[in-house]
C-alpha beads as a LAMMPS data file, in Angstrom:
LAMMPS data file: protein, C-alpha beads

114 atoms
113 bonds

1 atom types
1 bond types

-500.0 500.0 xlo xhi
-500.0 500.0 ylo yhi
-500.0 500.0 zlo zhi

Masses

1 110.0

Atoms # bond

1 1 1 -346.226 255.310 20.752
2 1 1 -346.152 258.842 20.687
3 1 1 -348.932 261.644 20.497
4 1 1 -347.901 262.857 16.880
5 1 1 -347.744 259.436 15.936
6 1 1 -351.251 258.645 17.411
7 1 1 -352.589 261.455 15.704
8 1 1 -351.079 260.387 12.389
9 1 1 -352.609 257.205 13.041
10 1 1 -356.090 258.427 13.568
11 1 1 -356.082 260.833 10.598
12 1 1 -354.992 258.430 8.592
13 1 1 -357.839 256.421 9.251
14 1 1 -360.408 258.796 8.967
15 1 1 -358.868 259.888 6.033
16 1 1 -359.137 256.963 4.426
17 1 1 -362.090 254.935 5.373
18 1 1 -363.961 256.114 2.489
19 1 1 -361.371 255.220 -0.037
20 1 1 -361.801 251.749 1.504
21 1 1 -365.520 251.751 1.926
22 1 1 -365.732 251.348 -2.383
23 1 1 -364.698 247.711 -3.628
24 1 1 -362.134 248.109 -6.598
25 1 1 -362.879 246.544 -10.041
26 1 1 -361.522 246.203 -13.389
27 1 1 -363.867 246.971 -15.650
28 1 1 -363.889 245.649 -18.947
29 1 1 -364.522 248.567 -21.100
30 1 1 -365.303 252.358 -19.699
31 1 1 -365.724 254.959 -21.718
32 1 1 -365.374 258.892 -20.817
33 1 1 -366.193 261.430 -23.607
34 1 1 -366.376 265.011 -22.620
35 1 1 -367.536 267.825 -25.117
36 1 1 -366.738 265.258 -28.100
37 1 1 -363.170 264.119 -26.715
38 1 1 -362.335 260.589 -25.680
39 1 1 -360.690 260.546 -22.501
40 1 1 -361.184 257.020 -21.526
41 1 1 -361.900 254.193 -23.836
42 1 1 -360.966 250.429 -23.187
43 1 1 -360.392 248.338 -19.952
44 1 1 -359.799 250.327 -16.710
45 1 1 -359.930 250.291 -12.933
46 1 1 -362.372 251.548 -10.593
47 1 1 -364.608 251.169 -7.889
48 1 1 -368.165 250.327 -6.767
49 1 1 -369.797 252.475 -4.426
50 1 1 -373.339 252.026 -2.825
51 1 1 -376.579 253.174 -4.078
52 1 1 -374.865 252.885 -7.798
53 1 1 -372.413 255.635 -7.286
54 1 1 -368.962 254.368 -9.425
55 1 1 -366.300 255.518 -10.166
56 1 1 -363.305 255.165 -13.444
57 1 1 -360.124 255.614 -13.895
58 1 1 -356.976 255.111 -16.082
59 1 1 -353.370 256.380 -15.761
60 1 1 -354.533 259.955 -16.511
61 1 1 -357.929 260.695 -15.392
62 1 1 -361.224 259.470 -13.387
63 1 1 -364.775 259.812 -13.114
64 1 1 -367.487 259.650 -10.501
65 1 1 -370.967 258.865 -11.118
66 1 1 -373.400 259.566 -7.850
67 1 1 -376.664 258.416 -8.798
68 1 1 -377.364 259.643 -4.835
69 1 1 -376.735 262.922 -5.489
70 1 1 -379.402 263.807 -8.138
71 1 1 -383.210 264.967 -7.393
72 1 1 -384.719 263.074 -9.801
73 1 1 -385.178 258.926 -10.715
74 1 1 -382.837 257.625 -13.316
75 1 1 -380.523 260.170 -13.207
76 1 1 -377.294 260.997 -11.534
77 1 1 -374.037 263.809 -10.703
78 1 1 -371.887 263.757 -12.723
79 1 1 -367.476 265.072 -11.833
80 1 1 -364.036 264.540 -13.257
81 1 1 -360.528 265.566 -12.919
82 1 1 -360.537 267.925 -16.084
83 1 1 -356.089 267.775 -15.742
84 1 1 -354.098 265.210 -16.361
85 1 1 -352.476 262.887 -13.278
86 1 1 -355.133 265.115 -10.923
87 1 1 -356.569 263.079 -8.213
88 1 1 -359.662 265.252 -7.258
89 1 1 -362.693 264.792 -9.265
90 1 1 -364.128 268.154 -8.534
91 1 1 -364.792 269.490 -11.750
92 1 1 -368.620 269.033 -12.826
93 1 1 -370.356 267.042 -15.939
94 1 1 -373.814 268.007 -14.756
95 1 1 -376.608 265.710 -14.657
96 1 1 -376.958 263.022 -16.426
97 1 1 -379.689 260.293 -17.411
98 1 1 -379.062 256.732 -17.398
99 1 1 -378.506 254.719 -20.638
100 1 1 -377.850 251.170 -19.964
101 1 1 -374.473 250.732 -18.783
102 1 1 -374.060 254.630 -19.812
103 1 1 -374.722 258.132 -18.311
104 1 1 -375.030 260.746 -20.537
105 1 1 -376.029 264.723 -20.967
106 1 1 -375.651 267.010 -23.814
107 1 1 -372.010 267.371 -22.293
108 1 1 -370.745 264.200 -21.454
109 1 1 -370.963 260.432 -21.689
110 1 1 -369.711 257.837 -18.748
111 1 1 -369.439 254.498 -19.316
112 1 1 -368.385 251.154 -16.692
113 1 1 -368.659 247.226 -18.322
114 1 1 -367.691 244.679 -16.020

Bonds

1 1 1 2
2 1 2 3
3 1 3 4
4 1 4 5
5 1 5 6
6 1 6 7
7 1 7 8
8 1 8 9
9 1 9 10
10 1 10 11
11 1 11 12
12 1 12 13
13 1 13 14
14 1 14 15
15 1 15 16
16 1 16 17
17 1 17 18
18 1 18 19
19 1 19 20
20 1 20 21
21 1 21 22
22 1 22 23
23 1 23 24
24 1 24 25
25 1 25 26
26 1 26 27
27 1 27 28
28 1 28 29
29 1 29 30
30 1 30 31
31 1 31 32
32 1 32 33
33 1 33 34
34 1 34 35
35 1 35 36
36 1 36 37
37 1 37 38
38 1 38 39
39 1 39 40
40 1 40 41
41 1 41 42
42 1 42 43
43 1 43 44
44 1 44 45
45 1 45 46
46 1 46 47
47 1 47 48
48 1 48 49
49 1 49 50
50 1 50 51
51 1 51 52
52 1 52 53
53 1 53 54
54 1 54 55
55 1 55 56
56 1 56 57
57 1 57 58
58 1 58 59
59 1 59 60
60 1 60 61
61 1 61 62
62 1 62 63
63 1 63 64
64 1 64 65
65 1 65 66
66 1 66 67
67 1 67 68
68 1 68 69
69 1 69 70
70 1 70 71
71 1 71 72
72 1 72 73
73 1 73 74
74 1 74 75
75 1 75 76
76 1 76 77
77 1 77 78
78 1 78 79
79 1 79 80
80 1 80 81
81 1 81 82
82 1 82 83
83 1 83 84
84 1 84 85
85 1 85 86
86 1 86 87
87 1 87 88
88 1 88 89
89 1 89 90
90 1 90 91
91 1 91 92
92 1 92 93
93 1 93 94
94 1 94 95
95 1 95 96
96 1 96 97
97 1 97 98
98 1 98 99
99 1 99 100
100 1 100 101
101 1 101 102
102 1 102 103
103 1 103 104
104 1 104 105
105 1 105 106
106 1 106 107
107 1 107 108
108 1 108 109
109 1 109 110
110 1 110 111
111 1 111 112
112 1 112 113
113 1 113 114
C-alpha cells in the first residue's frame, strides 16, 4: 500500500467515525418549522446520538438537536442547514426547551416520532 493511500485511509477514518458513532432511524413523523415555514413535515431519516442529541433530515435539509450543549436542564442547541441540498448544519435556532417529542423557541420548532 502506499503512503498517500495510507493517509487516505486514516483520514478517512477519522473523518468519519462520528458519522458512524450515531445509529440511523426512520422516524415516523419530524417536523421542522423555522420563523413560521415548514421545512420538514412527515416521515424522514435521521440519527440518534447520545445524551439525546438527534438529528433530521429529508432530501433538502437537516436538523441537529444537542441537548449536551445547553447550560440549563430541559433544554437544548439548536442548528440547521438554512440552503437547500447543504450538508453542514451550522446555521443556529438558538435554544430551545423541550416539549414532548418537540423542541421549541420563539424561533423554531423540531420535531422526531419514531
Amino acid at each position: 500500500m502506499t503512503k498517500k493511500l495510507m493517509v487516505a485511509g486514516v483520514f478517512y477514518i477519522i473523518w468519519a467515525a462520528p458519522v458512524f458513532a450515531d445509529k440511523d432511524v426512520v422516524f415516523s413523523n419530524c417536523l421542522l418549522k423555522v420563523k413560521g415555514v415548514t421545512y420538514i413535515k412527515g416521515s424522514c431519516a435521521g440519527s440518534l446520538g447520545s445524551e439525546g442529541s438527534f438529528q433530521i433530515r429529508n432530501k433538502l435539509y437537516n436538523a441537529d438537536i444537542d441537548p449536551a450543549a445547553a447550560e440549563q436542564a430541559n433544554t437544548a442547541l439548536g442548528s440547521w442547514d438554512a440552503q437547500v441540498d447543504e450538508t453542514n448544519v451550522h446555521d443556529d435556532l438558538g435554544e430551545l426547551t423541550r416539549e414532548g417529542a418537540c423542541w421549541k423557541n420563539t424561533r423554531a420548532t423540531v420535531c422526531a416520532w419514531k
